[in-house]
N, C-alpha and C positions, 0 to 999 in steps of 0.2 A: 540517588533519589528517584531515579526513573526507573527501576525498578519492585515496584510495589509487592510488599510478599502476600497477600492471595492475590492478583491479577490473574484474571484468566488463562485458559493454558494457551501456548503459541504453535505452531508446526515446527518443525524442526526447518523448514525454510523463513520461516517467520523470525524463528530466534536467530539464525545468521545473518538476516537482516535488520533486526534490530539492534542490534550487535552494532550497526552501522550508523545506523536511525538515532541513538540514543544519546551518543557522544554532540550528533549534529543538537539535536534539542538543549541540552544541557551547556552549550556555549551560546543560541540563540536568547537559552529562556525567555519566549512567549507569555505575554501577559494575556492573552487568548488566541485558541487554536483553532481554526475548523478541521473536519476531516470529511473530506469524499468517500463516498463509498467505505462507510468502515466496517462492513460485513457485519460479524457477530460481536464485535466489539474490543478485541484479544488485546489490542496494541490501542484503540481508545482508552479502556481501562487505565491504564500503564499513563497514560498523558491527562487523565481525569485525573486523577490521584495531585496533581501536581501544576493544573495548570487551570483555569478558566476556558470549558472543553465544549464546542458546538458539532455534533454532526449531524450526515445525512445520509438515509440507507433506501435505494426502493425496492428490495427483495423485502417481505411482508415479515417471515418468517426468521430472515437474518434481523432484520429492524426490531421485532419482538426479544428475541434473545439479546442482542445490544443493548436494549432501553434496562434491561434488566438490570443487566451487569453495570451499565453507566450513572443511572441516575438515582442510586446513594450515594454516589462520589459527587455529585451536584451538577453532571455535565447533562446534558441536554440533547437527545437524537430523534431529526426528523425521521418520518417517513415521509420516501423523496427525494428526489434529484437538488442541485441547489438553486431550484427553482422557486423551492418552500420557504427561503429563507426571508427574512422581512428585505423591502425594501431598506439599501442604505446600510445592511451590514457588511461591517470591515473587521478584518482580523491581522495579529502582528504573522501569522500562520497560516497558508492553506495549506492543507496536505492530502494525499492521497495515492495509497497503498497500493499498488495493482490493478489499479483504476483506468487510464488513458488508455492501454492495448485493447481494451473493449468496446471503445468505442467507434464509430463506424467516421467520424470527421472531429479527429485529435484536434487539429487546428481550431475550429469552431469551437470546443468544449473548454481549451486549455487558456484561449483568449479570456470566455468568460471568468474562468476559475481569475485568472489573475486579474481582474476588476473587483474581487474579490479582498484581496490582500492591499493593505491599505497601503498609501506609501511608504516605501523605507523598507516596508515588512517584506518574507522570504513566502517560496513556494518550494515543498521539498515532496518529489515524487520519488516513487519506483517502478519500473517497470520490469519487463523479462527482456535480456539481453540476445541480438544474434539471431537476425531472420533465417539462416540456416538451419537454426535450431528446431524452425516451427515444426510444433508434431502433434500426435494424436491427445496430449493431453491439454494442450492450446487449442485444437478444436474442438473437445469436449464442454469446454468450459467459455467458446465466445469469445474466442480472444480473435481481434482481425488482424493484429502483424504483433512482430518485435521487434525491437530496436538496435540499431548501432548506434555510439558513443556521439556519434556524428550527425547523424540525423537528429538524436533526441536536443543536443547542444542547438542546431540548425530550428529546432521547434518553440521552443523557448526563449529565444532568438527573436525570433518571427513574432511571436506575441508580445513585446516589447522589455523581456527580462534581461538583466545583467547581470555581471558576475557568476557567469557558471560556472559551479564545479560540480563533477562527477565524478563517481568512484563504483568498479563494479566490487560483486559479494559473492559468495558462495562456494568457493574452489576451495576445498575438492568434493566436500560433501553433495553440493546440490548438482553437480554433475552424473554423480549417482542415482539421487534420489528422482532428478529427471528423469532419466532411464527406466526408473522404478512407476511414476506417475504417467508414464507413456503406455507403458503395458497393460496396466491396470485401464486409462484411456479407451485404448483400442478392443476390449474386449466391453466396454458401456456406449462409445461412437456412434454406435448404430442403432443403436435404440433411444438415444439422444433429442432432443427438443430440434425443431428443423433449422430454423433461424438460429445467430449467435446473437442476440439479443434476449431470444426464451432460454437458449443456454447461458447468456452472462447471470443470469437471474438466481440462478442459484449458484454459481459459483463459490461463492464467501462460503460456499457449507461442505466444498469438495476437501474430501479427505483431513476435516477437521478434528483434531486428538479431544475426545470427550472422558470423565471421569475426574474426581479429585485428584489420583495419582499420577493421570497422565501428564499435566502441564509439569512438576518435577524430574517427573522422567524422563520426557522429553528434551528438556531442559539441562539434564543431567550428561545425559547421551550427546547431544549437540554442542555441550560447552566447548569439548575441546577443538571442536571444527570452527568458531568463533574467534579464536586464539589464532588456530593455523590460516584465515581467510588475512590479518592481517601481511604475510609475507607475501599474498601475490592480490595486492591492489587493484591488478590490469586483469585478471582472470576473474572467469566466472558468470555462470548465464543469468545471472541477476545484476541490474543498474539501477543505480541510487542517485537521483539528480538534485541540488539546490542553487537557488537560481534567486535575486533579488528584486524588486519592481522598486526602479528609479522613484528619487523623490518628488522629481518634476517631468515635466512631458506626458 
């Protein structure tokens, strides 16, 4: 059921991570959801369909295209950080997609997020896995680190969450496809916005699959990598964390 048939299309890194994402939703079922940052809306959609959907985008242009796609489905997307949000909203969900490595004090931002999530309720991120890895398509796009397994558990941690579990995604396809988003990178770098803050801003619109046919074929193309991501659980430059906020304290 979380997979809606027109949702908008995903990347091909998107659907190996949803592949991931989706199974975690479908045993939570959220009686509402927020989303951080949900860019142009690809994987809102997909949780609108299905769920009582709140988000926030402060890219102008990504927030436009989202509001589009979301709200026939009856979900609802600021423009804005979750600053926008009323006073005294809680949700069974926060979540956000790609969001944390952009930020310049994770700690400060992930505190708030989880004040956010009522008690009891979950907080389910992703991030990009393996600061070894940082390369020219992380700083194209504003990204200020990446993570180990360890550190991300150690931050979630810190802001009073329990019960972590993580699981990374990607292997073997988005090892590829990195290599491929790097290249591509390094030849836009330099004529790039100065700050990674003017570059996290458009991020949500880097190398997004546009057209009817594409989300299918996209789609089609990346199934089998979806399949083969479950035999190496521990591989792969993408991390997917869920993390609980106690019912008391």
């Amino acid at each position: 059921m979380w997979r809606h048939p027109r949702a908008p299309p995903l990347t091909a890194r998107a659907n190996l991570r949803w592949a991931v994402v989706s199974p975690i939703l479908r045993g939570l079922r959220p009686g509402n959801v927020l989303e951080l940052g949900c860019g142009q809306g690809a994987a809102g959609a997909r949780i609108a369909a299905v769920a009582r959907y709140t988000a926030v985008e402060p890219d102008e242009t990504s927030w436009r295209v989202a509001e589009a796609r979301i709200a026939p489905l009856g979900g609802s997307v600021l423009h804005g950080d979750h600053h926008t949000l009323p006073d005294g909203a809680a949700f069974d969900l926060v979540c956000a997609f790609e969001v944390l490595e952009h930020i310049a004090d994770d700690h400060a931002a992930l505190a708030e997020w989880v004040q956010l999530v009522r008690r009891g309720g979950h907080v389910l991120l992703s991030v990009p896995a393996d600061p070894e890895r940082f390369g020219p398509s992380d700083e194209l796009v504003g990204h200020h680190r990446r993570y180990t397994p360890e550190a991300l558990r150690k931050l979630l941690t810190e802001v009073g969450c329990v019960e972590v579990v993580l699981r990374r995604y990607g292997w073997p396809l988005d090892n590829l496809l990195e290599r491929m988003r790097n290249r591509i990178a390094e030849r836009r770098v330099a004529s790039a916005a100065r700050t990674a803050e003017e570059r996290s801003a458009g991020s949500g619109r880097f190398l997004q699959p546009d057209g009817v046919a594409a989300g299918p074929l996209v789609w089609v193309c990346a199934a089998p990598f979806t399949w083969l991501q479950r035999l190496a659980p521990n591989r792969g430059p993408g991390l997917v964390a869920l993390a609980r906020r106690p019912d008391e304290g």
